[in-house]
C-alpha positions in Angstrom: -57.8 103.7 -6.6 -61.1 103.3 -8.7 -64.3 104.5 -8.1 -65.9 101.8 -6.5 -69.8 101.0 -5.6 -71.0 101.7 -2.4 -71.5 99.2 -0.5 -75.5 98.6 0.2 -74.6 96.4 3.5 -72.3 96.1 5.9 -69.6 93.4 4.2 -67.4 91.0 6.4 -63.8 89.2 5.0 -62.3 86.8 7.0 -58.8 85.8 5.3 -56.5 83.0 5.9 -54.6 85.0 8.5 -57.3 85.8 10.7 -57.5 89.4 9.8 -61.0 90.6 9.5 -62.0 93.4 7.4 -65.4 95.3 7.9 -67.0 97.6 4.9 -70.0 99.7 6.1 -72.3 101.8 4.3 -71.9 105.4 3.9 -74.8 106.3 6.0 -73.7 103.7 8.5 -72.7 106.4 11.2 -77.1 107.3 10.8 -77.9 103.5 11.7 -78.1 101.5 14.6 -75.5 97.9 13.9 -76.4 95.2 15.7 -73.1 94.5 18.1 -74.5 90.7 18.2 -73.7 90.5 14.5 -70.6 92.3 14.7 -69.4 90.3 17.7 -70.5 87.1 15.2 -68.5 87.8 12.2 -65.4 88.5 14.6 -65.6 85.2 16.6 -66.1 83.2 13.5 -62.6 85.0 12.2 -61.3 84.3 15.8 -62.1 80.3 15.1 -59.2 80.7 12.6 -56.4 81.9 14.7 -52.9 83.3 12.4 -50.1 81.1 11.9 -48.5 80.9 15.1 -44.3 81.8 15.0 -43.9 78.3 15.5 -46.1 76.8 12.8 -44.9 79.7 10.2 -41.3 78.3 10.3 -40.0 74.4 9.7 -37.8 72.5 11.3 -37.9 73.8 14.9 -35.8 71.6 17.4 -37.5 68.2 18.3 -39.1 67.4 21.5 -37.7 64.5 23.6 -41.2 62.9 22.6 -40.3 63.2 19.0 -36.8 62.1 19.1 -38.2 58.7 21.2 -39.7 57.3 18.4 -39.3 55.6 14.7 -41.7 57.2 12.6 -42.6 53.7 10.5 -45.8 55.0 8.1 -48.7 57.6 7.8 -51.7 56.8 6.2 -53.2 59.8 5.2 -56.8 60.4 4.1 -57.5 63.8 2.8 -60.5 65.4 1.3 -60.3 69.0 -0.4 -63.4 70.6 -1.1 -62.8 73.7 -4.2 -65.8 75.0 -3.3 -65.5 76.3 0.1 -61.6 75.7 0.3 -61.8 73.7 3.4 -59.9 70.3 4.0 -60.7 67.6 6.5 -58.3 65.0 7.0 -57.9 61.6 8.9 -54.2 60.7 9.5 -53.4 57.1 11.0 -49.6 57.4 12.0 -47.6 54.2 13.2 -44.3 55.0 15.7 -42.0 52.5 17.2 -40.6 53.4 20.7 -36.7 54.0 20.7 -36.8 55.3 24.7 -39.7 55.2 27.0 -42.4 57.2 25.9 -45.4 58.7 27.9 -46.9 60.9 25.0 -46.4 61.5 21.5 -45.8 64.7 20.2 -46.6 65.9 16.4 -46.8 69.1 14.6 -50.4 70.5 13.2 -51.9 73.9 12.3 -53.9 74.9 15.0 -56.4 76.5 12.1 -57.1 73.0 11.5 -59.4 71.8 14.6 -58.7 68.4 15.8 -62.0 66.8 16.1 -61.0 63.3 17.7 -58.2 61.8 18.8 -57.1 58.3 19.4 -54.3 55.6 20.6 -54.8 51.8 19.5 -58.5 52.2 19.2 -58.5 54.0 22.6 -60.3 57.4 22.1 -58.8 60.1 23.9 -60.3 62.5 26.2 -60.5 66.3 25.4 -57.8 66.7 28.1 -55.5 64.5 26.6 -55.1 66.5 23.8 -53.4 69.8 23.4 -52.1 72.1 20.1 -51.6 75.5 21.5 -49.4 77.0 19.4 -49.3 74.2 16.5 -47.3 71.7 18.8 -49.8 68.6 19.0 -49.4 66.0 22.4 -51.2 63.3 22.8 -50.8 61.8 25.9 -50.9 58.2 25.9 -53.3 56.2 27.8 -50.3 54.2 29.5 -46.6 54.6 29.3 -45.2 52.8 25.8 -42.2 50.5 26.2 -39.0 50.7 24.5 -39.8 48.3 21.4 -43.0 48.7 21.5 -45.6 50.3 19.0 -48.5 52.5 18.7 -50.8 53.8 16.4 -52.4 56.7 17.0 -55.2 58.5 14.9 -55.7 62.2 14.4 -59.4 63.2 12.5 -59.3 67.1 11.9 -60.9 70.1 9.5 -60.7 73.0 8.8 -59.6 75.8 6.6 -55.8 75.4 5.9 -53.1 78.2 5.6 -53.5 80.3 2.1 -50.1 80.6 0.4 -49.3 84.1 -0.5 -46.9 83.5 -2.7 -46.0 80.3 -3.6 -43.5 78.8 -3.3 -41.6 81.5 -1.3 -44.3 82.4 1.3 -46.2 78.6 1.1 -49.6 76.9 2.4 -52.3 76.1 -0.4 -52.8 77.6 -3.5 -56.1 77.6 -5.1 -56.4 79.1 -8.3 -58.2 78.1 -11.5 -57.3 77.0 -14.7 -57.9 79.3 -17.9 -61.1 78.0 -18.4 -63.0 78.2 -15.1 -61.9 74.4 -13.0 -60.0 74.3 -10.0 -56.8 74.1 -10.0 -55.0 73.4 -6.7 -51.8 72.9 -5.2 -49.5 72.7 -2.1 -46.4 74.3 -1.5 -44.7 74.2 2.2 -40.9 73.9 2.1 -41.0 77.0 4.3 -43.5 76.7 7.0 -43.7 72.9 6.6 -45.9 69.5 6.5 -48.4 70.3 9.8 -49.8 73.0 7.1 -52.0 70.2 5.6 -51.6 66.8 8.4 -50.1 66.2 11.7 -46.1 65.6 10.9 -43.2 65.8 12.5 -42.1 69.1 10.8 -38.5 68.5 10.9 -35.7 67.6 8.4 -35.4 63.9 10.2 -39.6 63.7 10.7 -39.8 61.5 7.7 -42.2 58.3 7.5 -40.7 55.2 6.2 -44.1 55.0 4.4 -46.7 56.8 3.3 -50.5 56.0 1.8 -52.4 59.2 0.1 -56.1 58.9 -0.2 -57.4 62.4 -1.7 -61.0 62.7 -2.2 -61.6 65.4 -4.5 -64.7 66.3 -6.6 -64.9 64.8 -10.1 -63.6 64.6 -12.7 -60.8 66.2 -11.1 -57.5 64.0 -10.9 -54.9 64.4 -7.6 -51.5 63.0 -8.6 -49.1 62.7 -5.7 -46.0 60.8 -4.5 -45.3 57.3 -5.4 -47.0 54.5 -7.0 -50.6 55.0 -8.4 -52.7 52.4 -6.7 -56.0 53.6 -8.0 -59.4 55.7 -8.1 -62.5 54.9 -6.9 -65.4 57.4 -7.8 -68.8 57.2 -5.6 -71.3 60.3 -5.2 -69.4 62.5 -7.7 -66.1 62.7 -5.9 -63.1 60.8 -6.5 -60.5 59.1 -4.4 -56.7 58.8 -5.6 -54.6 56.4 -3.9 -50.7 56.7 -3.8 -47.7 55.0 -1.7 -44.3 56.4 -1.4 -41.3 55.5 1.0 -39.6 57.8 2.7 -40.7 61.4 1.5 -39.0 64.2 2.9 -41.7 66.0 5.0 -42.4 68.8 2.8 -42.0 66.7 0.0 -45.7 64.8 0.0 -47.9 67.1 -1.6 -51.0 67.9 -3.3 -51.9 68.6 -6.9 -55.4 68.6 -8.1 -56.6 69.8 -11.3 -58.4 68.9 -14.6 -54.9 67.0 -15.8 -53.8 65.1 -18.5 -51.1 62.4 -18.0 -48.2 61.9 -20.7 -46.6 58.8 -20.1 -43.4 56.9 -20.7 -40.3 54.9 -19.6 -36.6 55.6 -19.5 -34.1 53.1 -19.7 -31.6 53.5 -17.4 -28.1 53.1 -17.4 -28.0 51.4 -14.6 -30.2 48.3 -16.0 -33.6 49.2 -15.0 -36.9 50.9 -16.7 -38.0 54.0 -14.5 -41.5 55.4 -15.4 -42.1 58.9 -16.3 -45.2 61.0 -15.6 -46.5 64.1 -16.4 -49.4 65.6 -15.2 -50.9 68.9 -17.4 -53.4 71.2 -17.9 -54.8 70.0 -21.5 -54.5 73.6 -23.1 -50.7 73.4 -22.8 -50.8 69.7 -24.6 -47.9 70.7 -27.4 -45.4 72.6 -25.1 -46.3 69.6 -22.3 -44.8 66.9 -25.1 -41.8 69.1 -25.7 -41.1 69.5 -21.9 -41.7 65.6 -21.3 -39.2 64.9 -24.1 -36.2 66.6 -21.5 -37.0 64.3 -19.1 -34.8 61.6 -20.5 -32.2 63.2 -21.3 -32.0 65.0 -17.9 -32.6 61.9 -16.3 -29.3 60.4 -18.4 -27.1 63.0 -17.2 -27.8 62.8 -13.6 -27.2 58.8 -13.9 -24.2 59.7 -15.7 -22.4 62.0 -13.6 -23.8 61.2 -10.3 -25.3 57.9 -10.4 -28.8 56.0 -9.8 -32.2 57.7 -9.9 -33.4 57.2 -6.3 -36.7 56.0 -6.6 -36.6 54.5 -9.9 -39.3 52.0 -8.3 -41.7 54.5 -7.8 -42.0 57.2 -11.1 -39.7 60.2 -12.2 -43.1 62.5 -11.8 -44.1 66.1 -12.5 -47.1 67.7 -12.3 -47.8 71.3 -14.0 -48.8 73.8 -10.9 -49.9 77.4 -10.3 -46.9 78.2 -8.7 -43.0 77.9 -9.9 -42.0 75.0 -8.7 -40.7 72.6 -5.8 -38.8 69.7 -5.2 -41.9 67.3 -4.1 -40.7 63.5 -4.4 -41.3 62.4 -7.1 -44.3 64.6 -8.1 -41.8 67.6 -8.9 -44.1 70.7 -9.1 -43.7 72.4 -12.4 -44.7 76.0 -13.0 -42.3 78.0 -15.2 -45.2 78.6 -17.9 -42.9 75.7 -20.5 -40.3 78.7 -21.1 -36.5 77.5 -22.2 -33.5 79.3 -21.1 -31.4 81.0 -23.9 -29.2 77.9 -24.0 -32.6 75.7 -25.0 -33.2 74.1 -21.8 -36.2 74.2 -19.1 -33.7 75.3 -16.3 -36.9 74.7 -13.5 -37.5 71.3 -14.3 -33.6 70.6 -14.7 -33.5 72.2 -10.6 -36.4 70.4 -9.0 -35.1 67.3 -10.7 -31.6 67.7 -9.3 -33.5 67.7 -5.6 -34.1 64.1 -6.3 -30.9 63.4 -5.4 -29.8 66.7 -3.3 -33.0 66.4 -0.7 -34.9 63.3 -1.3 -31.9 61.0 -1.6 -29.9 62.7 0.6 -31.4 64.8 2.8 -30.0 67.8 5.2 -30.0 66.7 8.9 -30.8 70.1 9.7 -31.8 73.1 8.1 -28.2 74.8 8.8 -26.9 72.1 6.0 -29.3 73.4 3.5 -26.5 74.5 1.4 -26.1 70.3 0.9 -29.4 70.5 -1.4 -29.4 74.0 -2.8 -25.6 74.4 -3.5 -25.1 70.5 -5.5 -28.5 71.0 -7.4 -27.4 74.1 -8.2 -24.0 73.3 -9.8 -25.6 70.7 -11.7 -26.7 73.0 -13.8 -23.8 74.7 -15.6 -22.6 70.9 -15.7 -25.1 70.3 -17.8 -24.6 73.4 -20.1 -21.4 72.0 -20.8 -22.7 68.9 -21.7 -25.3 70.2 -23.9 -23.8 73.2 -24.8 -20.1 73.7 -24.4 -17.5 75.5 -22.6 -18.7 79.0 -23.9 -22.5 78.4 -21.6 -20.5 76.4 -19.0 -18.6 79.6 -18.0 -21.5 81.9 -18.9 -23.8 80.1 -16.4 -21.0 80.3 -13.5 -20.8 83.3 -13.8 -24.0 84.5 -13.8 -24.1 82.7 -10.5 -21.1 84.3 -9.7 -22.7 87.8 -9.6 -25.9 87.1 -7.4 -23.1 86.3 -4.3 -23.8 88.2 -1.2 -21.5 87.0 1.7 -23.6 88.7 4.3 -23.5 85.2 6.6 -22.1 82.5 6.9 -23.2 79.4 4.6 -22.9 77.5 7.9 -23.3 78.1 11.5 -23.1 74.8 13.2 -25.9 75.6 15.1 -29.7 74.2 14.9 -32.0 76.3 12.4 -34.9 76.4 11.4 -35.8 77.7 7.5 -36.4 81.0 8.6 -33.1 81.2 10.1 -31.5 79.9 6.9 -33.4 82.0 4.3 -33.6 84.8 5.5 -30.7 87.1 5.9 -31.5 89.6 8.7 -31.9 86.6 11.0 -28.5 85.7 10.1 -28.6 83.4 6.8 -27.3 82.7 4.2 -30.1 83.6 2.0 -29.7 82.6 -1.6 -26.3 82.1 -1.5 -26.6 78.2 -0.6 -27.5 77.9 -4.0 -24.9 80.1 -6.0 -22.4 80.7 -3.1 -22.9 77.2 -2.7 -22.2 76.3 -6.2 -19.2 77.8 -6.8 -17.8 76.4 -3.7 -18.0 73.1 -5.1 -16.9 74.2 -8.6 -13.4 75.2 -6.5 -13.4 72.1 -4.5 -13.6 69.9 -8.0 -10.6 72.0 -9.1 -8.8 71.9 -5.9 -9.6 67.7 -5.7 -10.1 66.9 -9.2 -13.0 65.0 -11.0 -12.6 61.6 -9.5 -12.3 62.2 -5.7 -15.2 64.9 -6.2 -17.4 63.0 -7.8 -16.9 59.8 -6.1 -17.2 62.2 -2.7 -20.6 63.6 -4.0 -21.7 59.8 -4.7 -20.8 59.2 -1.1 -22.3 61.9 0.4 -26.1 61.1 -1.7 -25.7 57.5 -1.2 -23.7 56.2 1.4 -21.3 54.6 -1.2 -19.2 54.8 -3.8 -20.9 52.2 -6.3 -24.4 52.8 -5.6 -26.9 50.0 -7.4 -31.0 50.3 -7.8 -31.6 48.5 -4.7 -29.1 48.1 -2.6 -29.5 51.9 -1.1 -32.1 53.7 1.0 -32.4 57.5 1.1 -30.3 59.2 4.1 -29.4 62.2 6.2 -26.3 64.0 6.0 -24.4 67.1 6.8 -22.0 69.2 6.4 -19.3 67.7 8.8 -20.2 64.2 7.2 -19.3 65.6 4.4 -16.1 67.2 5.5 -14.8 63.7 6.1 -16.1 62.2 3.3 -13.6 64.3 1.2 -10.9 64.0 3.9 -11.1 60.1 3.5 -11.1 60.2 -0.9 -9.1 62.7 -1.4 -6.5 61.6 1.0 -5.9 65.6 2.3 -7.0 67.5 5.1 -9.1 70.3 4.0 -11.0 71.7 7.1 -9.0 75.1 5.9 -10.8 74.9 2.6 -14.7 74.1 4.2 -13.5 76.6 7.3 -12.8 79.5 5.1 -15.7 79.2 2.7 -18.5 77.3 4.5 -17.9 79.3 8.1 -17.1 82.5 7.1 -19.0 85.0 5.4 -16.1 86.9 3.7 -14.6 85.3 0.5 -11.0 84.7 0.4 -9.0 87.6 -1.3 -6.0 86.9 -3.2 -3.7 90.2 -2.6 -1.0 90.1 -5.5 2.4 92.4 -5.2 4.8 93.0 -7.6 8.6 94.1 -7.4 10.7 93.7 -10.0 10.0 90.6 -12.0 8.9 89.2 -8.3 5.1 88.3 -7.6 4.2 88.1 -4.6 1.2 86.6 -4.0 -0.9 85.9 -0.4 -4.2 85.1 0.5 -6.0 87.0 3.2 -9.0 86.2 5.4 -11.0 88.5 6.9 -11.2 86.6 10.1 -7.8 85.4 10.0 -6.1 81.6 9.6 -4.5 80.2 6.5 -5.9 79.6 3.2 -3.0 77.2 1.2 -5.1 77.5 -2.0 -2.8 76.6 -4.7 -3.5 79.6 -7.9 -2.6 79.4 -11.7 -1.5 82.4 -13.2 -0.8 83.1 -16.6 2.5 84.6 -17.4 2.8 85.8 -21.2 1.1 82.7 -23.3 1.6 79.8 -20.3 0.0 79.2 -17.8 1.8 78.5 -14.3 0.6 76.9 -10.5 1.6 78.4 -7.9 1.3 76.1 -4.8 0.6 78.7 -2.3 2.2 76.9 0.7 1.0 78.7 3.9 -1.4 80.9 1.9 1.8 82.8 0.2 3.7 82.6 -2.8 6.0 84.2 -5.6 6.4 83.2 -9.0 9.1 85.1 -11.6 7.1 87.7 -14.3 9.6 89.1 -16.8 9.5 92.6 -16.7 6.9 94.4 -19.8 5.6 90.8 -19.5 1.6 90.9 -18.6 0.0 88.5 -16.1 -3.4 87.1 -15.3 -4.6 85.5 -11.7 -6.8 82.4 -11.8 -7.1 82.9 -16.0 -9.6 80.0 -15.9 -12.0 80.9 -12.5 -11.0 77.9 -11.1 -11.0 79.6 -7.8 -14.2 81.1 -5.8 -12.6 84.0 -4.3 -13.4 88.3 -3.5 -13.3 90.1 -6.6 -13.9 94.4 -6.1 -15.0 94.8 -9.2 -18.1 92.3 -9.2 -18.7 94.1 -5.5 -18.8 97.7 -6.8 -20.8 96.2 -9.5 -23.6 94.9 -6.9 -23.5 97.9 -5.1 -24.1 99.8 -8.5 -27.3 97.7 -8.9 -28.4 97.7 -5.3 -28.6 101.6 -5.0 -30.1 102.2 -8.5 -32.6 99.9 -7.1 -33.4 102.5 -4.1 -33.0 105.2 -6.7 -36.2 104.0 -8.6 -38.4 102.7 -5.5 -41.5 104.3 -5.2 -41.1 107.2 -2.6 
């Protein structure tokens, strides 16, 4: 550690978390501290209580209150202040009744005081208001019918949740830019929308509508989600107004900063002009044009292979950040410092694009379906190496994901979870293999299925139909058992075997391969037993040969001296020792050079 000054006074920090640290004088021991002040500092840090368990992780279970209602549109007024990194907000939120409904429950920081509260113009009493642990009720002042409506009004402050490192551990993130301005962001996939306003911090919370006003100082700009309705600038701050439809949750965000916008149009495909926005930081102006001219392109393949771009009424937006990246409708956050891949393409933007359609479009009905966004994004990407590239990056980029696979946990439990639960592997997830565990499933499946029952499956699963059209679609929920049927019904088969092994299990499939004579014998084995008819092509001299694998065995004839290869083409996702000792290798020459 450096020699530091002495401190001349006692020194108090208060951070986001509510720990308090206290620096004294070296002679402080000699002097007489007033307790008063000491008992000051520590309620003022007291006002701002930690995240509670509950607020730290989204997508808890709903309440009966929460799953009563049609959340129809939030109207959001926000006001960030740089300066002091306090927000104060004033949230207008419209529910229909779907069951008899007494109170409404949301979800809200506690951190972020409620100052007043109120029910169709009907204030409510302190009583009537409770957010103990970050679960906000409001009880109404009579009983709401089934068909009925309210509107209910939140007004609160206060200093939000600090990100610690964005976008993994999320809340805000206030930086600056090179040159001394803020430059501010949120980022709250994992702890969720009652970071910043009072949500329903659940997969299925989201509002058919939303209005953004954010007041922010000028000449700062705050692009957000949607349509651009507007600034007005009064008393040196500035107010942005946006509307979106249906946003995921922790998709509406904010993004505040000295910007620049590039604009543009692509025409797509399908018959319409979407616009294109990009928000950034004017000392990155050159690398921001050549990172705005992948957006078409990108945009091309997407409609190509998958179909429509959701919200091509609204903007295909992104908006540099100072943190990686997230998947925020149509505001994708942007942070990967305008660096290409070795194969010449921005493989962040190409991601958080992908989420338009796997997590904005189609969203997971619970977390436990995660895999449903991460996994389908994350294939789309050596799809498009091939496109671009060729075979050569195609199979380079598969298996590069190939070798990040864990199998810890299961990809799926059936079972309600939050993010935590889902993220984190020592609480049982999956962890990052919903992205590349989840990729490679679907890689198999294509193979298994072929291109036109998997593709027309995936445009099932994203839009509820097989010829999607701008217009004639709304985003939607899904899961993993919808999905299950979905390729049931197009591909004419019964594959629970195929989801049950990969999707349920944690173990991959191993193919166990015997040979006497010229026989092969081949058989797959699961670790947790059942059968596994995964048909395997194995090449025998200079052909190549399927072996159907009826009941998960197999034999095919291999002249003796005569070489073979299983699977020569990785068509199959399956346990492979040599990759294993290979992670292993890695894992303990990572312990080796931890600091002791």
């Amino acid at each position: 550690m450096a020699n530091l000054p002495e401190p001349k006074y006692m020194s108090f920090f208060c951070n986001s978390d509510g720990i308090v640290s206290i620096t004294f004088p070296g002679d402080c021991m000699n002097r007489l501290v007033p307790m008063c002040t000491v008992f000051a500092l520590l309620s003022a840090c007291a006002a701002r209580p930690p995240l509670t368990d509950f607020t730290a992780s989204s997508g808890s279970a709903r309440v009966a209150e929460q799953l009563a209602v049609r959340f129809e549109k939030a109207h959001l007024s926000l006001r960030v202040e740089p300066d002091t990194k306090r927000i104060s907000g004033d949230a207008v939120l419209t529910f229909a009744a779907t069951a008899p409904l007494a109170r409404v429950a949301l979800e809200l920081d506690r951190n972020l005081a409620v100052s007043f509260a109120s029910i169709d113009g009907v204030a409510l009493a302190p009583g009537a208001i409770s957010n103990a642990e970050g679960r906000l009720f409001l009880n109404l002042p009579s009983p709401l019918a089934v068909g009925a409506r309210t509107t209910v009004r939140v007004r609160y402050a206060g200093v939000p949740h600090v990100a610690k490192r964005a976008p993994w551990e999320g809340g805000f993130v206030w930086n600056t830019t090179p040159d001394g301005k803020p430059w501010i962001a949120t980022a709250v996939q994992g702890e969720g929308c009652d970071l910043f306003w009072p949500c329903i911090d659940h997969p299925q919370g989201k509002p058919e509508s939303v209005e953004l006003h954010i007041s922010v100082p000028a000449p700062l700009v705050a692009a957000s989600n949607g349509i651009a309705m507007g600034m007005d600038e009064r008393d040196g701050w500035r107010t942005y107004h946006w509307r979106a439809r249906q946003s995921s949750t922790y998709g509406i965000s904010l993004n505040i900063g000295p910007y620049l916008q590039m604009s543009g149009s692509y025409k797509s495909r399908f018959g319409n002009t979407i616009p294109l926005a990009f928000w950034y930081l004017p000392h990155n102006a050159a690398a921001a044009a050549e990172l705005f001219a992948e957006f078409t392109p990108m945009l091309d393949f997407f409609e190509s292979r998958i179909g429509p771009y959701p919200f091509g009424d609204e903007k295909m937006g992104v908006v540099e950040t100072p943190h990686l990246g997230m998947e925020h409708q149509t505001i994708n956050a942007y942070g990967n410092g305008y660096t290409k891949a070795a194969s010449g393409y921005d493989w962040l933007l190409h991601h958080e694009l992908a989420h338009e359609w796997f997590g904005n479009q189609m969203t997971n009905a619970n977390w436990d379906d995660m895999w449903l966004h991460e996994g389908f994004g994350s294939y789309m990407q050596p799809l498009y190496l091939q496109q671009l590239r060729g075979e050569q990056v195609f199979q380079a980029t598969l298996f590069d994901q190939r070798k990040t696979i864990s199998n810890k946990n299961p990809m799926v439990t059936g079972k309600d979870k939050n993010v935590e639960d889902v993220y984190q592997e020592k609480r049982g997830g999956a962890g990052l293999d919903i992205y590349t565990k989840g990729s490679l499933i679907l890689h198999t499946l294509r193979g298994l299925i072929g291109d036109d029952a998997f593709f027309r499956s995936v445009r099932r699963l994203v839009y509820g139909t097989e010829n999607p059209l701008p217009g004639t679609f709304q985003p939607r929920y899904a899961s993993t058992k919808e999905y299950m049927a979905i390729v049931r019904e197009v591909s004419g088969r019964d594959l629970d075997w195929f989801f049950n092994a990969y999707l349920y299990q944690a173990a991959l499939p191993e193919l166990v391969a015997q040979r006497d004579g010229e026989r092969l014998m081949l058989s797959w084995k699961l670790k947790q037993g059942g059968v596994f008819p995964m048909p395997v092509e194995v090449r025998v001299g200079d052909r190549i040969e399927t072996v159907a694998m009826s009941g998960g065995v197999g034999e095919l004839v291999v002249p003796v001296g005569t070489s073979y290869q299983l699977d020569p083409q990785s068509r199959v996702l399956r346990h492979e020792p040599q990759i294993e000792a290979w992670r292993q290798q890695v894992e303990e020459r990572k312990k080796l050079a931890a600091p002791k």
